[in-house]
C-alpha positions, 0 to 999 in steps of 0.5 A, a space after each residue: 040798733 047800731 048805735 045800740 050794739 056798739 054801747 054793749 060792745 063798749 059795756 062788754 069791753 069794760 065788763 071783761 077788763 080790756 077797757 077801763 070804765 074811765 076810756 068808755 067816752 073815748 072808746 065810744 068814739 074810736 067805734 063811731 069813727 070806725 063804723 062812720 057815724 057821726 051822731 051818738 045819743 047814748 040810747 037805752 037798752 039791756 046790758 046785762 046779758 051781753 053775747 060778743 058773737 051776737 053784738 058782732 054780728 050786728 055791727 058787721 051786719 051794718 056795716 054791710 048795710 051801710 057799704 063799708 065791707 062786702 059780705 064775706 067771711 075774710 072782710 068781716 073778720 078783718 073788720 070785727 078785729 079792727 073793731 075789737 082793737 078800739 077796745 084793747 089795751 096798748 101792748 105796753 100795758 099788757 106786758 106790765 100787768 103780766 109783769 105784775 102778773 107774775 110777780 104772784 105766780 108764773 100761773 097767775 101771769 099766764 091766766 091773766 093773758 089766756 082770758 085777754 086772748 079771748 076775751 078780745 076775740 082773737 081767740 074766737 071762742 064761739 068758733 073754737 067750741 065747733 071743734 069736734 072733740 073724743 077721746 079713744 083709748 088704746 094700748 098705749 094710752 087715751 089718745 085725743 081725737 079733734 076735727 077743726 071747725 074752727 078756721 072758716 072757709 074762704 069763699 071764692 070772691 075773698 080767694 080771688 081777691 087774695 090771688 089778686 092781691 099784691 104781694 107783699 113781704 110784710 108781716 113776713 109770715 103768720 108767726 112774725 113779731 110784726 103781726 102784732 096790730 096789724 090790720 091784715 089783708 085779704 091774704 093774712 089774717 088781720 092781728 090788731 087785737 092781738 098782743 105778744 109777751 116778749 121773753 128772752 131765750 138763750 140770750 135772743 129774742 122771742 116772743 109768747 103768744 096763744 094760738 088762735 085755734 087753740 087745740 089743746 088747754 092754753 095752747 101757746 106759740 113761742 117764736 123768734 123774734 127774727 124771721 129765722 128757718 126751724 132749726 134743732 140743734 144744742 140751742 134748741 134744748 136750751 131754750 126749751 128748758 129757759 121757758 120751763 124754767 119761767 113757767 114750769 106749769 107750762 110744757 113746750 115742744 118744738 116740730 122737727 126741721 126737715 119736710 115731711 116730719 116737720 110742722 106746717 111753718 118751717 120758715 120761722 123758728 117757733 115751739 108750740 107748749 101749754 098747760 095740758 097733759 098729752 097721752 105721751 107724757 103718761 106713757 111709761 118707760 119700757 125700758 131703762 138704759 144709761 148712756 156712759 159719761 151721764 150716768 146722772 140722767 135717767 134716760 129710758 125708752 117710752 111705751 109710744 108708738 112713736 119712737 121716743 127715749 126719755 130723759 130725766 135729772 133735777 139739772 136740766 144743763 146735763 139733760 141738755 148735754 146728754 141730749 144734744 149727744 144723742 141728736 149727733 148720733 141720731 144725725 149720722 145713725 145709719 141701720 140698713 136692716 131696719 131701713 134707717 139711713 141718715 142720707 141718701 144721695 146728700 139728703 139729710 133724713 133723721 132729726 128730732 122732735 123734742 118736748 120739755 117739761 117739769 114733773 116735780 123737782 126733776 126736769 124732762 125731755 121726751 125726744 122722738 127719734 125722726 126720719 123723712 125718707 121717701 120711696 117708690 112705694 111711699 112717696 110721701 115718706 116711709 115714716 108717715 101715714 101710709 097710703 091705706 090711711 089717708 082716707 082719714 089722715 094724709 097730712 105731716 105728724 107734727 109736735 101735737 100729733 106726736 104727743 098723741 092729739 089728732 088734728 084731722 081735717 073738717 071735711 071728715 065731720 060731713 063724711 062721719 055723718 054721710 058714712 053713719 047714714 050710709 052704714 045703717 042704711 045699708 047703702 052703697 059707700 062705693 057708689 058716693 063719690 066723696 066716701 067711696 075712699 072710706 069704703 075698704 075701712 068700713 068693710 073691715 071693721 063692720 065686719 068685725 063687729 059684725 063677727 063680734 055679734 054686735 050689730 050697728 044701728 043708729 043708736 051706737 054707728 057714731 061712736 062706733 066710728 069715733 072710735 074706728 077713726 080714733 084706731 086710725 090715728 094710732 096707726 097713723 102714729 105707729 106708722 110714723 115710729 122709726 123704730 116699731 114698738 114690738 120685739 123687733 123694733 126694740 131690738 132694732 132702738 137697743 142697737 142706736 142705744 148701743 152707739 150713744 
């Protein structure tokens, strides 16, 4: 059976090109050596329906069996990549057949590296399809809702022994260049079937990559090649724009860089893009207005509940300009009757989330205007989902979510489906332990439906709380907006034009 399951994971390798047909005898022996074994006598068995996942599994089942790892979600991923890699193919030679790759077209190079990535397990497929997806529409476009069932959960043997574990600076976080083939630990993912494409931006270093848990179509990370803080600055917009420019079927944003407003990694300087059209980017202006000395860029305010203002010229150098302008004044801006204050007590409060694109022969750039101040009341951040809503949604609005992607947590896939049963059967919400936070919010729209004559049952109670988790999220992102998207809140985005 062993000796079965690693010729289908040879014959798979072959079969989606990592391995070519003239390394199957030295691959057979990497996979040998890896799993321990010293005899191979190339056993008969059907090739022609090979499943990764279940081929996996087999050989990570032996090798529990036969001691070489404990049976635990962190060591069997740490052992099937280490697998994997006796497949792949040296960076070297990914980066040249991207190379020839994109000789044929920009897309053709990014086609050739998004199936490389799963097709070598470091996206996993088989996990990334758990993710529960829906869309809801609203009055300001289709939003696009997801709960992540993709990253497993650790079981407590693998946290202690990731406590437990010495410390170590090396690779210095997730986004690090030096991820790439490294063999993990029980506290860092193992990456030694992972490969980076190495780009030039702004005359530095940064490397290209997808994202494991790709949440969106051929969702990509851009990052330093140094360990360097999130920073947005002029520099920013202009390596926005060269990476446009390189894969211009490809849009590429950054999170902001303060807390709060900011994405999950501050630490290491990175941008987040791919080839898929967010509710954001059909929004329309509302609003058009020119700024004095860039009469030649288009700049308008978007229908979004976010505040944004979008900028738009075949010369995506004046768009940088014009940009960075705006970054200045949103830095400093301060309206005390629209509770905008640039810093208090020394802080720094307002910056920017921006994201770049091609539309035609004209470049774009949409910037959302940010602010992280705290109060009493809010102390998670005035312009971040409010309390009321963290039933559903209590984390930052990073760069996915701003364009109008919810990226919710897992624990809301068991709780949709606690609260579906509990609605239709008429049982006490308040009385659970785990969904007595839902309950005001299943108060408040069952009694609207309710009003509206339409009665909840089994047939109809999971869409219908798709689609009151998907209002949720639009709240959560009104909440974010610094500026609200209604009379006052235009009248409140008009007086910062004003200063530009």
């Amino acid at each position: 059976m062993l000796q079965e399951s690693i010729k289908k994971l040879v014959q798979y390798g072959i079969n989606t090109g990592l391995t070519p047909e003239c390394e199957r005898i030295y691959t057979t022996n990497l996979l040998l050596d890896v799993m321990r074994e010293d005899e191979y006598t190339d056993p008969d068995c059907d090739l022609s329906d090979i499943v990764l996942e279940d081929v996996l599994k087999d050989l990570l089942d032996a090798a529990v069996e036969k001691g070489l790892i404990e049976d635990s979600v962190v060591y069997r991923d740490l052992f099937d990549t280490r697998l994997m890699n006796c497949l792949m193919p040296r960076p070297a030679t990914v980066q040249a057949k991207f190379a020839e790759e994109y000789k044929k077209s920009p897309q053709a190079a990014t086609d050739y590296f998004f199936k490389l990535s799963q097709d070598s397990d470091y996206i996993r497929r088989y996990r990334v399809k758990k993710d529960k997806k829906w869309t809801v529409d609203t009055k300001y476009g289709t939003l696009d809702i997801t709960i992540n069932l993709s990253k497993p959960e650790k079981d407590p043997k693998a946290i202690a022994a990731a406590k437990n574990a010495k410390q170590s600076a090396y690779p210095k976080c997730l986004l690090c260049i030096e991820n790439e083939g490294y063999a993990g630990r029980a506290n860092h993912p193992a990456r030694e079937n992972h490969r980076i494409i190495p780009l030039t931006m702004n005359g530095s270093r940064w490397g290209f990559q997808y994202s494991p848990y790709v949440y969106y179509n051929e969702h990509c990370i851009v990052f330093n090649g140094q360990h360097t803080p999130m920073k947005i600055e002029r520099a920013t917009f202009v390596k926005l724009f060269d990476f446009v420019k390189t894969f211009p079927h490809y849009f590429l944003g950054s999170n902001a860089d303060l807390p709060i407003v900011g994405g999950s990694i501050l630490s290491h300087d990175h941008f987040q893009g791919g080839h898929y059209t967010f509710a954001m980017e059909k929004a329309p202006i509302i609003e058009e207005f020119m700024v004095k000395g860039f009469e030649d860029v288009k700049a308008g305010i978007v229908k979004w509940p976010l505040s944004v203002i979008r900028l738009s010229c075949k010369d995506e150098k004046r768009i940088i300009d014009l940009a960075d302008h705006i970054l200045g004044c949103w830095r400093t801006y301060t309206d005390e009757d629209a509770f905008i204050f640039a810093e208090t007590d020394g802080e720094l409060h307002n910056t920017i989330t921006p994201i770049a694109r091609k539309r035609g022969d004209m470049f774009e750039l949409d910037l959302a205007l940010r602010n992280n101040i705290t109060t009493e009341e809010h102390p998670l951040g005035v312009y971040h989902p409010h309390a009321k809503l963290h039933h559903i949604k209590k984390e930052n609005i990073g760069l996915i979510e701003v364009m109008g992607l919810a990226v919710l947590p897992s624990r809301l896939k068991g709780e949709m489906e606690a609260l579906a049963d509990a609605i239709v059967n008429g049982k006490d919400i308040r009385a659970d332990e785990t969904l007595k936070k839902h309950a005001d919010w299943v108060d408040e729209f069952t009694a609207a439906y309710e009003k509206q004559g339409i009665n909840i049952d089994a047939t109809n109670v999971d869409g219908i709380l798709e689609q009151e988790v998907g209002k949720v999220f639009c709240q959560v992102l009104e909440d974010a907006g610094v500026f609200k998207c209604d009379e006052k809140g235009l009248e409140e985005f008009r007086r910062f034009i004003a200063v530009l």
